[in-house]
N, C-alpha and C positions, 0 to 999 in steps of 0.2 A: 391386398394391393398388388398390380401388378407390377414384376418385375423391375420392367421396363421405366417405368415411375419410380419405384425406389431406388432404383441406383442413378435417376438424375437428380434425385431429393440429395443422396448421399455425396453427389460428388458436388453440389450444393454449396452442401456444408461444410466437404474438406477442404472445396477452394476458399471457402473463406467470404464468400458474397454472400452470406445467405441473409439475415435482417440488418440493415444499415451499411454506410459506405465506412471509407478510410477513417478511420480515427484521427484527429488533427494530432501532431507531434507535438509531446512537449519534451523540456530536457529532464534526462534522467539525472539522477544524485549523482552520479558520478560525473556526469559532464559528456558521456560518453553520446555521440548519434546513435540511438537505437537499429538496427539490422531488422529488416524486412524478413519473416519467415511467413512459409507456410504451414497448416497444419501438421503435417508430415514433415515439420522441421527442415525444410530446405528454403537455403537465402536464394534468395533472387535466381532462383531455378538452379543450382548447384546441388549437388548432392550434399546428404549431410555428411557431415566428419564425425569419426570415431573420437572420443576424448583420450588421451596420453595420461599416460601414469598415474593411473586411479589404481590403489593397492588393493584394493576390493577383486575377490574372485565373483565375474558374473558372467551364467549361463548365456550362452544365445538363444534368443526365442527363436528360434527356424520357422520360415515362414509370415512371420511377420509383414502384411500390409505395408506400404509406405504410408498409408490412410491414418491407419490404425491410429486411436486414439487413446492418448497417454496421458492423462487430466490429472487436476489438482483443485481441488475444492482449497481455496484458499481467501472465504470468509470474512474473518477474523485480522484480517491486515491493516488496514484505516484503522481502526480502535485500538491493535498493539501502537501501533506510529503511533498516535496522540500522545500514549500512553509512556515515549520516550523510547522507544523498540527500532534500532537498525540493524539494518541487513547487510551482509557483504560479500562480495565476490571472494573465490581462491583466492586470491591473490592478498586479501587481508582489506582492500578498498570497500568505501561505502559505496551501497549500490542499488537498485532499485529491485527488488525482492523479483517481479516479475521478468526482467532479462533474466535475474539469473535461472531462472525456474526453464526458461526457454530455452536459454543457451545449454541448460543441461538434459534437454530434450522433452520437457512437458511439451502439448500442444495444445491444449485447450483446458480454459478456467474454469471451474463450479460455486457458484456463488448463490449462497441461499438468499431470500426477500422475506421478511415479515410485513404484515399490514400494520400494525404501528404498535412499537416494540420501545415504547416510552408513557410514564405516569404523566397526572395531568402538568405537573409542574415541569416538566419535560426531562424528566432522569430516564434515561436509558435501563434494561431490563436484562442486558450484557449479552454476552457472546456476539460480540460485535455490533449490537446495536443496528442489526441490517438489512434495511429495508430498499428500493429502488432507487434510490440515490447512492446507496454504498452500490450498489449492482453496476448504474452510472457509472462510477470514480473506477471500480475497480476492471469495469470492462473497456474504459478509456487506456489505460495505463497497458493490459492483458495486447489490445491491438495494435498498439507501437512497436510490441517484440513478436506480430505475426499470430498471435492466438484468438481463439473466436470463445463467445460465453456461454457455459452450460447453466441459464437461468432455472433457480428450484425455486418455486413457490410453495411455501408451508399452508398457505390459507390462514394462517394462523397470528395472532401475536408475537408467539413466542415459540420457542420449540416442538414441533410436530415430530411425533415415532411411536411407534406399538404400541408404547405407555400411554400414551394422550394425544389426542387431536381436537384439540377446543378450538370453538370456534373465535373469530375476533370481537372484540369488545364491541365495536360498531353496529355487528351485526345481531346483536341480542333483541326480543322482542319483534324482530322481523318475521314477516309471513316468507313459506319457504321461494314462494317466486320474487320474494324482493333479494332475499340471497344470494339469489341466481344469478338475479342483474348486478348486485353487485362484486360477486366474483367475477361478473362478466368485464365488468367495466377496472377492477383493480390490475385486470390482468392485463387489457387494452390500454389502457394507461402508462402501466409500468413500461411495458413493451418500447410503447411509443414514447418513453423517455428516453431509454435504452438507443431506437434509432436515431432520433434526433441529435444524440449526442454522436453519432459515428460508431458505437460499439456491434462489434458483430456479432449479433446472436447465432450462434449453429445451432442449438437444443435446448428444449423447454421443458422442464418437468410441472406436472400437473398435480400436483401433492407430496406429499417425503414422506415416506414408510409406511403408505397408508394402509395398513393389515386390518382392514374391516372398520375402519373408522377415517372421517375427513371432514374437518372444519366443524369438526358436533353434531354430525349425523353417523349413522349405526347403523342403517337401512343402504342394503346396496343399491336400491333404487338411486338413494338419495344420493350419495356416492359418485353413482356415476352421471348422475343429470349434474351436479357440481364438473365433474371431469371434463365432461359434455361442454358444458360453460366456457371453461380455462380454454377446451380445444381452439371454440370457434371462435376465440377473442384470438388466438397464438396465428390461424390460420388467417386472419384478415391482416395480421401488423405484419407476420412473419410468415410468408407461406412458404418460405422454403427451408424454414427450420423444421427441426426434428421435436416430432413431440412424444416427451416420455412420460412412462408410470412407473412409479416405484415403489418398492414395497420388502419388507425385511424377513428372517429365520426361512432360509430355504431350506434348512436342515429339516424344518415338518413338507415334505416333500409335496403332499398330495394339496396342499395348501394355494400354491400358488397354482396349480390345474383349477381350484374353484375359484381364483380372483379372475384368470382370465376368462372362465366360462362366465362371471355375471358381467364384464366389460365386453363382450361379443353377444351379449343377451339383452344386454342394455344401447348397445350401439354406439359405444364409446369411440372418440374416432384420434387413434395414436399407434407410432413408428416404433418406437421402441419400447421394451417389457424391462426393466431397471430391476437390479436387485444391489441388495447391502450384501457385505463377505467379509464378517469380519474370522479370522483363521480361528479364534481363541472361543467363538459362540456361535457359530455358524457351521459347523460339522465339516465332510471333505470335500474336497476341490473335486471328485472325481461325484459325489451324488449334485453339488452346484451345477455342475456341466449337465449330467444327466436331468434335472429338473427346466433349466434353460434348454436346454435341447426341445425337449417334450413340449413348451410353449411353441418354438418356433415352430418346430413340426405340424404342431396342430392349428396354431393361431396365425402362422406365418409375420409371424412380427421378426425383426429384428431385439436382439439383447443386448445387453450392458452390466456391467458390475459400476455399479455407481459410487459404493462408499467402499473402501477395502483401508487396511491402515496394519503395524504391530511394530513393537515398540524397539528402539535403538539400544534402553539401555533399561533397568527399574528402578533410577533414580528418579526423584521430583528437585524441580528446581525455585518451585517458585513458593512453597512452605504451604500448599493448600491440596498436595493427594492427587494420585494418581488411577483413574481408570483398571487400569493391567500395568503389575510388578509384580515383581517376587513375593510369592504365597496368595496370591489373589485367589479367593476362593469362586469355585466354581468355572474355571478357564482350561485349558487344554492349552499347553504349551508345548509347539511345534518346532520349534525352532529355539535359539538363544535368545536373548532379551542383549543383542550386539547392532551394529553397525552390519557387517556379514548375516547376523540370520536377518534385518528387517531388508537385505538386498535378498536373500534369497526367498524368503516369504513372498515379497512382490512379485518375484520372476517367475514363481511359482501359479501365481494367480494369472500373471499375463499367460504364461505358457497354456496353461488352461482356456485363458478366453481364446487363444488362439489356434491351438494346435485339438484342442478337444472338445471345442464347441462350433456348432455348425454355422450361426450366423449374430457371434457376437462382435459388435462392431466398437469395444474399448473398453478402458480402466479405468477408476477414477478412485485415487489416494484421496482419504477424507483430512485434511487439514493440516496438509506438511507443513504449514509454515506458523502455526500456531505456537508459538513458543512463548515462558515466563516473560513479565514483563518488569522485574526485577529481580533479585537475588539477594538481596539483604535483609529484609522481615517480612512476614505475613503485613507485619500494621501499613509497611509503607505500599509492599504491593495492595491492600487491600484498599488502599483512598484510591490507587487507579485504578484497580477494576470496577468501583462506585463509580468515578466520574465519568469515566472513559467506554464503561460498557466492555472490555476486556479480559473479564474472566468471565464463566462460564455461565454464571449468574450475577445479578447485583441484588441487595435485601428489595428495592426499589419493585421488581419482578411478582411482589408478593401481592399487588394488587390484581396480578392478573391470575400469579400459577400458586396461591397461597401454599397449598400443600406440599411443593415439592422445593421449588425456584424460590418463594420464601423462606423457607425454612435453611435450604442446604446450600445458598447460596456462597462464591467462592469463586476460588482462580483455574487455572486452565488443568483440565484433567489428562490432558493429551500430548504436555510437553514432553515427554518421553516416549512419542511417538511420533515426532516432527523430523526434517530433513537439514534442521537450524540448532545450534545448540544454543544453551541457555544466553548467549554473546551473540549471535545474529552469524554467527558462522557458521557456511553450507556444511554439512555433512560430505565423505566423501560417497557414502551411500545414496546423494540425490544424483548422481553420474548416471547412476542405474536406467532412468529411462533414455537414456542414449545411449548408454553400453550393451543394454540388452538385444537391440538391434544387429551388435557385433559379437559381442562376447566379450566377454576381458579374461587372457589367461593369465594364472600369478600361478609363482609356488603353493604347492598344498601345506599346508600347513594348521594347527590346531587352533581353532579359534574361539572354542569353551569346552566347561567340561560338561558332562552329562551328570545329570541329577544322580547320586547316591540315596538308595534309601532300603536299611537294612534292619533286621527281627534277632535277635539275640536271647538262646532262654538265658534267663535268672540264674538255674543254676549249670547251664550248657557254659561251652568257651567263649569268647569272643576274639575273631579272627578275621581281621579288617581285611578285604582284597591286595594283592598287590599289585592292581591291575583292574584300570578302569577307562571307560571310554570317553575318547574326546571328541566332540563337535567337528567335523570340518569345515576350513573355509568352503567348501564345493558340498557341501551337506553331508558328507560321508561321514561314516562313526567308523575310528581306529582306539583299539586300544593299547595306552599306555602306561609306564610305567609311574607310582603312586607311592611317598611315602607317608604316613601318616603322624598327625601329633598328639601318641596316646602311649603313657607310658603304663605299666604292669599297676600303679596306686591308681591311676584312673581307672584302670577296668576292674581294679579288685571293690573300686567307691561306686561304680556301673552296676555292680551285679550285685552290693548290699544295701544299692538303694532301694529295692524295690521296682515293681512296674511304674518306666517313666522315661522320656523322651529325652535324646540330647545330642547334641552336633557336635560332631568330630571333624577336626580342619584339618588340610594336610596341602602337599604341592605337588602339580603335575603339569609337566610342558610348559614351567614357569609360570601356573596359573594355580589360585588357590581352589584347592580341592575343599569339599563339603559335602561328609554324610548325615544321615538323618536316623541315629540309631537307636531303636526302639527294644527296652527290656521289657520281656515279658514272660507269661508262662505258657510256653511255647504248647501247643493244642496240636496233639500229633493225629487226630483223627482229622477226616473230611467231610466238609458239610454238615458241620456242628451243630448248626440253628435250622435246618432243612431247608437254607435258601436255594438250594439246587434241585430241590427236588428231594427225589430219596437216592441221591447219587452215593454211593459209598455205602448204602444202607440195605441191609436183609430183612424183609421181615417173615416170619413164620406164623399163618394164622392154623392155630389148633380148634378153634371152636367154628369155626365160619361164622364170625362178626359178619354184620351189616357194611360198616364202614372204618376200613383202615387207608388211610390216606395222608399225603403232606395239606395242609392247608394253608392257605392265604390268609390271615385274620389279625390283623396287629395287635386287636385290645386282646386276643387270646394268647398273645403268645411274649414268651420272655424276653427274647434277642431277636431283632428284626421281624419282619412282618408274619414270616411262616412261621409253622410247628408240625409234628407229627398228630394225626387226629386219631380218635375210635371213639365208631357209637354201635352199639348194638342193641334193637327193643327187650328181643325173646331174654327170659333167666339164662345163666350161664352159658354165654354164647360169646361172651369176650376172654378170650384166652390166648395170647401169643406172647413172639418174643420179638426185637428189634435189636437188632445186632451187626455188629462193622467189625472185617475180620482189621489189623491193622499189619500190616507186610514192611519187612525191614525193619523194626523198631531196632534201634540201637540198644546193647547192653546198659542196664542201668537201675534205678530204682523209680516208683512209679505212682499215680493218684489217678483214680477216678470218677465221675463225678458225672450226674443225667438226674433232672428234673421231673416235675409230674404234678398236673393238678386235674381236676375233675368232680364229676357230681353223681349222685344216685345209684354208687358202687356197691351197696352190700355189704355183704364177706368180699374181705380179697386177699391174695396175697399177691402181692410186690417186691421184686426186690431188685436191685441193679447188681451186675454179676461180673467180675473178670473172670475167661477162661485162658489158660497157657498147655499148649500139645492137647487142646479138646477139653482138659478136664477145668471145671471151676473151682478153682482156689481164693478165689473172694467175692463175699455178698454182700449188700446193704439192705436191708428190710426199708419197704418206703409204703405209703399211704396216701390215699385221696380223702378228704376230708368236702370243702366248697370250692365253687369259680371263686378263682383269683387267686387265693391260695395254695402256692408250690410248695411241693416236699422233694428235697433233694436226697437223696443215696451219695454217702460217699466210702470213696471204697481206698484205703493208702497201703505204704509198707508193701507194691505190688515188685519183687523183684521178679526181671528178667535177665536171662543171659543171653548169651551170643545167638541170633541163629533161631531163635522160640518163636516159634507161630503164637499170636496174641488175639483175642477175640476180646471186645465189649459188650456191653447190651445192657438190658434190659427185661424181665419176664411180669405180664401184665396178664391177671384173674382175676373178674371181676362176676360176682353171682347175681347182681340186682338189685334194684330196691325197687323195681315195679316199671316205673317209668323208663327204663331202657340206661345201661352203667355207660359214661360218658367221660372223656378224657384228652389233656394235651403233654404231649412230652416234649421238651425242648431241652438245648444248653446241652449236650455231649462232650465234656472234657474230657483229656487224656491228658497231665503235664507231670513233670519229671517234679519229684524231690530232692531235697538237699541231702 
């Protein structure tokens, strides 16, 4: 596309004409006349203002567009309301969700559409239940406070991403050019509800997350003739809207280089390349940039961060489970689980779209305003998320997404990542997209502590820090001072329980402290199990084997995937040693301890060896019998003193039994005695 055509598309959009006129006025909850803004947040051509006495430390994005887009997928709001869910201004008044989203500097709404997200009897299928009449309602309301709608279409019934892209119930038994027409026609439709009603569409997405799949095709062909479809209905209701694709894990990098080589192969026709960033599954801000870069470079699209989100706090409010908290397995946690890390996580991503990416034109927070729609029980919240379509699932769901949405159906997974707390009151963190423009300076000061997590041998000391790092409000790590609540019978009950896990609590910067401290038998070697290679390891081959090597092989090996290998055909041709010298060992008494199994060995002799100043002063005789079958060598009673160069190992002869002597050595302990 040229230039010259996209930046009249974009200024299109940011003024705010782009699909349908003025939104008729209604009155808001409060009572209050809604304020005329634009995109870029300015009332009636004023500059915007800085917001006052937000306690929150927030960076300035430098640089920052006044364009720039600061979005809010916010869903989910018609179904809280039903559901008895209000919203309110600082000040403690009730107030209509979408001023306050404006006034704190959002500029443009994200609002998903399902094709019909209700069983026959008409029970909604939840997460808002919403389809182009919620799109309607909520882009009517979005345009009284100056914001334009960023329409997603799933294709879908019900939730579209990575995991699934089913197609809609309607469209089953259809040949694939009837699906065409009527993706063609659901999207013309919607659209043209959308104008008629005065909502201003700026941008339309053409699928959500669709990573190799869209509406029940799996064929990029098919894919992109669907896309294809969506285009040409968006370009006839809305030609001056922005049409996007979206698509998720930019963390597998070379991934989105082959979505957009088959939508340039296939003649997909769209402005913007969308991507999902969530901080906690989605790898760094610094390869997101570089992967979006590489699109635009080569495809000359414009980009977008479409879904970005992380959590204020890892509580759950509403008795049905939370997404991302505390211990969530499988997540990278960047940040605190605060108010201050979910403003700095944000700034962090804006900073990025802005300062490090070549031609992304916004942000968009996945569903700040999704919050519990009670606090009292699962049972009472769970009749409204049934009625009301308000949690993230309803059992109802189950005719469409049997496997997932029936089974696991429930309440909002995300309220401890919204911008509202459990009470419909803003967060001082929803400031953030109008402070970021400025900056907000505060005192520095500690605003969590940093994960503790600590290894203690059994029968070593244990000697808690006095001195650990705190969180900055401004992201910085300062260390301070720590005491802890472990007295001399706790550590004497730590190190006679055995190998076993436990939390030690303490206070730091008026905040409680929490380590994570693990007994164990402390393994003074490296690279125990050969996942490194043979890092730390000598081997000496005496016979010239065939093959001495670390190997990959899971079912072959004891601990984790590797082991040490040897195969050699010829008779007596396996003869070495395997040895790790160990430097600095502390004074003390000692155990040791190395593995071994294998086949078609012969004669041998084996034995696992400690050396101290060169010479061996202990051995364990060890034997290969069958696969699968380990023989351990253990070697104890090893004292050392001060200052003693220490050697382990291994010695492996093996003479044959015809078929070539074969073998795996894994598991290398070194741990202290009592």
């Amino acid at each position: 596309m040229k230039k010259s055509v996209l930046c009249i598309l974009l200024a299109a959009l940011l003024a705010l004409t782009a699909c349908g006129g003025n939104a008729s006025p209604t009155t808001a909850p409060s009572g209050e006349s809604p304020a005329e803004t634009t995109a870029a947040g300015e009332k009636e051509g004023k500059p915007v203002e800085k917001i006052e006495e937000n306690p929150l430390y927030v960076r300035k994005v430098e640089n920052m567009p006044a364009d720039f887009i600061l979005g809010m997928d916010a869903s989910a709001v018609p179904a809280l309301e039903a559901s008895g869910v209000k919203y309110y201004n600082y000040k403690g008044e009730e107030q209509d969700v979408f001023q306050t989203l404006a006034e704190c500097g959002v500029n443009m709404i994200r609002v998903r559409v399902w094709n019909d997200p209700f069983d026959e009897a008409g029970n909604g299928f939840g997460g808002g239940n919403c389809t182009a009449d919620t799109a309607v309602e909520i882009g009517k309301r979005a345009a009284q406070y100056g914001m334009s709608l960023l329409v997603d279409f799933h294709y879908s019934d019900f939730w579209a991403d990575p995991g699934k892209q089913m197609e809609p119930r309607a469209w089953k038994g259809m040949r694939f050019p009837d699906k065409l027409d009527a993706l063609y026609q659901f999207t013309k439709e919607s659209l043209e509800k959308l104008n008629a009603a005065g909502v201003k569409v700026g941008m339309v997405q053409i699928g959500n997350e669709t990573n190799g799949a869209m509406a029940g095709a799996h064929a990029w062909e098919d894919i992109c003739e669907f896309m294809k479809a969506g285009s040409r209905a968006i370009r006839e209701v809305c030609p001056d809207a922005l049409i996007a694709v979206h698509f998720a894990n930019p963390e597998k990098a070379d991934s989105y280089h082959g979505y957009a080589d088959y939508l340039k192969f296939y003649g997909v026709d769209y402005d913007v390349f969308g991507s999902s960033y969530y901080p906690y599954w989605h790898g760094t801000l610094d390869n997101l940039a570089a992967v979006l870069n590489d699109i635009s470079a080569t495809y000359g699209k414009k980009t977008a961060i479409l879904e970005t989100s992380y959590a204020y706090t890892p509580d759950d409010t509403d008795f049905s489970g939370n997404t991302i908290g505390e211990g969530t397995s499988g997540i990278t946690k960047n940040y605190p689980f605060t108010q201050q890390g979910q403003v700095n996580s944000l700034t962090d991503v804006v900073d990025t779209a802005v300062n490090k990416m070549t031609d992304c034109i916004g942000v968009f927070y996945w569903e700040g305003t999704w919050i519990s729609v009670g606090t009292n029980s699962w049972e009472e919240n769970h009749t409204l998320w049934e009625k009301y379509g308000s949690g993230w699932a309803s059992s109802y769901a189950a005719v469409y997404d049997p496997d997932d949405a029936g089974k696991y159906y429930g309440g909002c997974a995300v309220d401890n990542q919204a911008f509202f707390d459990a009470s419909g009151r803003p967060l001082d963190s929803l400031q953030a997209f109008n402070l970021m423009r400025f900056g907000n300076e505060v005192p520095l000061r500690a605003d969590a502590l940093e994960d503790v997590t600590l290894m203690f041998d059994l029968n070593g000391e244990i000697e808690m820090p006095a001195r650990i790092n705190a969180v900055m409000n401004d992201g910085s790590r300062q260390e301070v001072d720590v005491t802890w609540q472990l007295t001399d019978a706790d550590k004497a009950k730590m190190k006679s329980g055995g190998v076993a896990v436990y939390e030690v609590k303490g206070e730091a910067s008026g905040m409680e402290a929490k380590a994570q401290v693990s007994m164990i038998e402390y393994n003074f070697l490296q690279n125990y199990s050969f996942e490194e290679g043979d890092a730390g390891w000598t081997v000496t081959d005496l016979a010239k084997a065939d093959e001495l090597r670390v190997e990959n092989k899971p079912t072959d090996s004891l601990t984790g995937p590797c082991h040490y290998h040897f195969w050699s055909a010829a008779k007596n041709s396996v003869e070495f040693t395997l040895e790790q010298e160990v430097k600095d060992l502390p004074a003390g008494k000692y155990k040791f301890a190395i593995s071994i199994m294998g086949g078609d060995a012969g004669d041998t002799d084996i034995y696992a060896y400690v050396k101290i100043g060169g010479e061996i002063v202990g051995k364990a005789p060890m034997k290969i019998t069958s696969y699968g079958s380990w023989d351990t060598g253990r070697i104890g009673g090893i004292e050392v003193g001060e200052g003693q160069a220490v050697s382990v190992g291994i010695y492996v002869k093996c003479a044959g039994a015809g078929n070539g002597a074969w073998g795996k050595i894994d598991d290398a302990l070194l741990n202290t005695e009592p």
